[in-house]
MDTraj code that builds the backbone (N, CA, C; nanometers):
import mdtraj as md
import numpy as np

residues = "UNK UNK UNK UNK UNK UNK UNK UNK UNK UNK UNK UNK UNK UNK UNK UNK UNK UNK UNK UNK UNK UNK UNK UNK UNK UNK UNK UNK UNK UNK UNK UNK UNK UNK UNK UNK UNK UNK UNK UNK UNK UNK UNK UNK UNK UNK UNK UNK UNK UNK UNK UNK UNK UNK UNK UNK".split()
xyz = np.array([
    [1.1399, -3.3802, -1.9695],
    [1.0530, -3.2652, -1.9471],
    [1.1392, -3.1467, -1.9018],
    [1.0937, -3.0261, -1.9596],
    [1.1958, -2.8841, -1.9182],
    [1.0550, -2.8058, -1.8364],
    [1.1171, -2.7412, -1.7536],
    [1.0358, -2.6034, -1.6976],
    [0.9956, -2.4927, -1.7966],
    [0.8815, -2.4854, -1.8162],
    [0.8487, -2.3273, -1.8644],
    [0.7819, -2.2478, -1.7586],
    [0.8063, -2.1365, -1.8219],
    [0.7137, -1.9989, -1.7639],
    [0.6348, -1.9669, -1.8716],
    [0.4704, -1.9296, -1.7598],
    [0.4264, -1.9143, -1.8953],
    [0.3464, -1.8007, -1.8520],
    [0.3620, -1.6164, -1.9353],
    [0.2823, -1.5466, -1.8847],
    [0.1207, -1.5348, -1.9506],
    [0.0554, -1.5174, -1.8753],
    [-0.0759, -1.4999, -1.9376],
    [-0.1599, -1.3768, -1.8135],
    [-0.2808, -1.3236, -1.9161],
    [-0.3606, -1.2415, -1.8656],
    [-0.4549, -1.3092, -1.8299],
    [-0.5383, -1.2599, -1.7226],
    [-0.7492, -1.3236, -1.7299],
    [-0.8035, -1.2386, -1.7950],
    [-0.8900, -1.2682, -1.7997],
    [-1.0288, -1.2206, -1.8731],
    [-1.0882, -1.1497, -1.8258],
    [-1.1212, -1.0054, -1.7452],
    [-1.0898, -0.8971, -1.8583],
    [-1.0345, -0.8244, -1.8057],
    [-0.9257, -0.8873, -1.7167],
    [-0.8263, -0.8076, -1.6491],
    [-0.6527, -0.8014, -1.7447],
    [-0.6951, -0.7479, -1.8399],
    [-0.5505, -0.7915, -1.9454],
    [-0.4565, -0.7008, -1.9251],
    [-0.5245, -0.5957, -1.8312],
    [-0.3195, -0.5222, -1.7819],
    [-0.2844, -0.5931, -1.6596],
    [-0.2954, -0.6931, -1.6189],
    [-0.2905, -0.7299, -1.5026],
    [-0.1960, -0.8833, -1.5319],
    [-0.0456, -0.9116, -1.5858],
    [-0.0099, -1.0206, -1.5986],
    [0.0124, -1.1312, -1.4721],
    [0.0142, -1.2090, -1.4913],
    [0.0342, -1.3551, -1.4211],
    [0.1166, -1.4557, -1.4662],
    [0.1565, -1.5397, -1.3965],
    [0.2937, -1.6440, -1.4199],
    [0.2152, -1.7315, -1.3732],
    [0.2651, -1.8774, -1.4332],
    [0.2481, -1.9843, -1.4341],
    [0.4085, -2.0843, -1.4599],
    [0.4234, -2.1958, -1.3936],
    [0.5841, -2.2850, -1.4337],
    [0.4442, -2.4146, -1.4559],
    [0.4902, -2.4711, -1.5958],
    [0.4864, -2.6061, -1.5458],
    [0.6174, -2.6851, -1.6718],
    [0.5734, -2.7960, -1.6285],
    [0.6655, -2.8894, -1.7420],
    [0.6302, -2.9322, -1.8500],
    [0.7269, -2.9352, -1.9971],
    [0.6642, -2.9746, -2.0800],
    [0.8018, -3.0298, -2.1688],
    [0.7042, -3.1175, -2.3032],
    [0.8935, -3.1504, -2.3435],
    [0.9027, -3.0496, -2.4503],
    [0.8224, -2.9379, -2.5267],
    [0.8839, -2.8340, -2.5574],
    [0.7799, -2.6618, -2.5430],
    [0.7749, -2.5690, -2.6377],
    [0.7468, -2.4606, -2.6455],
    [0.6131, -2.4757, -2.6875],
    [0.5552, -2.5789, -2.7741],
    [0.3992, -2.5828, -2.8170],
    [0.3470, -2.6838, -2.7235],
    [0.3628, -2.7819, -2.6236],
    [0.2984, -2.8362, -2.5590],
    [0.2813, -2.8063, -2.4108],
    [0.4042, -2.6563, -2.3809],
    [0.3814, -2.5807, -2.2375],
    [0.2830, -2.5080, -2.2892],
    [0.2356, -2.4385, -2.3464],
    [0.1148, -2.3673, -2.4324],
    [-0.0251, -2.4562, -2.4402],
    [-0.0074, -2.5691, -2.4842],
    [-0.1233, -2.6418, -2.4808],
    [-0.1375, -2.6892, -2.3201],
    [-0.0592, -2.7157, -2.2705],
    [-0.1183, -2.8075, -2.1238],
    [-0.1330, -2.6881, -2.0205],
    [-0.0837, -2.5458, -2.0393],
    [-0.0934, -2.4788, -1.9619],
    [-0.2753, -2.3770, -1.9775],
    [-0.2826, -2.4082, -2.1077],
    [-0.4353, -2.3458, -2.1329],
    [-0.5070, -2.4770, -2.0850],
    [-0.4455, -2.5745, -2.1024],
    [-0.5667, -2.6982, -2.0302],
    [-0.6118, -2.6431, -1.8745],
    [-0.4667, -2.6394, -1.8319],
    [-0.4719, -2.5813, -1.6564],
    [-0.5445, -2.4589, -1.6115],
    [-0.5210, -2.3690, -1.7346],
    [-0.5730, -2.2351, -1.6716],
    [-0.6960, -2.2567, -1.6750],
    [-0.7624, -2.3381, -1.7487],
    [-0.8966, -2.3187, -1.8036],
    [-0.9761, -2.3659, -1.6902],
    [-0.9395, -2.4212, -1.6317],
    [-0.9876, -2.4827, -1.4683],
    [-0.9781, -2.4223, -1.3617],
    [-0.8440, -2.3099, -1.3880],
    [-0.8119, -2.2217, -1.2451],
    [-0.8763, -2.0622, -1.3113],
    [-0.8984, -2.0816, -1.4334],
    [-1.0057, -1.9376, -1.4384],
    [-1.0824, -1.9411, -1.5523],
    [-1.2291, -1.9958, -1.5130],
    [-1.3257, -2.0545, -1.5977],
    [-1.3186, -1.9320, -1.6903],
    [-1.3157, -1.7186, -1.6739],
    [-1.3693, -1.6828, -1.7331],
    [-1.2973, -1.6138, -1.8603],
    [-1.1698, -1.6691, -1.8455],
    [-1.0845, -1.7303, -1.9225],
    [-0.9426, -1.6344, -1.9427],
    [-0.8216, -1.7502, -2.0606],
    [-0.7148, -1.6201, -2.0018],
    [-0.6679, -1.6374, -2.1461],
    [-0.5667, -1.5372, -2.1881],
    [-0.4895, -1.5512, -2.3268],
    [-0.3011, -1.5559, -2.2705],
    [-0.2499, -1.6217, -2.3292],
    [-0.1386, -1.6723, -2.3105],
    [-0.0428, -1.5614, -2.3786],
    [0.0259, -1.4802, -2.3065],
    [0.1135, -1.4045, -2.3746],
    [0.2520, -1.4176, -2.4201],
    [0.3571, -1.5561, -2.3074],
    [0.4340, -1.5739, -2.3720],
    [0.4838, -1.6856, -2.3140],
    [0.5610, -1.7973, -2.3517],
    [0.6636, -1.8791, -2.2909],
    [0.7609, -1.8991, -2.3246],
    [0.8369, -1.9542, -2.1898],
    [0.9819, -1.9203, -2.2519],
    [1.0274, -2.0124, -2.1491],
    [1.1612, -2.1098, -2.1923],
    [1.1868, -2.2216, -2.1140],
    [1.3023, -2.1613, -2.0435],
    [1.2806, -2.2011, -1.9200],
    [1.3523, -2.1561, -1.7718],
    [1.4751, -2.2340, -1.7565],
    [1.5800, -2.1115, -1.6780],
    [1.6831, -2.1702, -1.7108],
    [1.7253, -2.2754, -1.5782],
    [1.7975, -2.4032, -1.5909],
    [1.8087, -2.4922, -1.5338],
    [1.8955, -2.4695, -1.3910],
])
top = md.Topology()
chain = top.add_chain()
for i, resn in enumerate(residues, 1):
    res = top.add_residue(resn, chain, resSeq=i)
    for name in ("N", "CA", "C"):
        top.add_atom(name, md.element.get_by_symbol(name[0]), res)
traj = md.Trajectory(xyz[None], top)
């Protein structure tokens, strides 16, 4: 598993970015498990603007 960062906006605050780290083993499954997460920490929802794996 590697560290990503992953920025994303809420809903309907989209000039307003936010960070997220979690682990994943690449670039499409920090994207998928991190919209799993957000979707719980902000029901009214967020769009994922970028990730990018952190350096070690």
């Amino acid at each position: 598993m590697k560290p990503f960062s992953i920025t994303y906006v809420v809903h309907p605050h989209f000039n307003i970015p936010c960070r997220y780290e979690i682990q994943a083993d690449n670039e499409v499954e920090s994207i998928k498990y991190a919209e799993k997460a957000l979707k719980v920490r902000h029901p009214e929802g967020v769009s994922i603007v970028t990730s990018h794996l952190m350096a070690a």
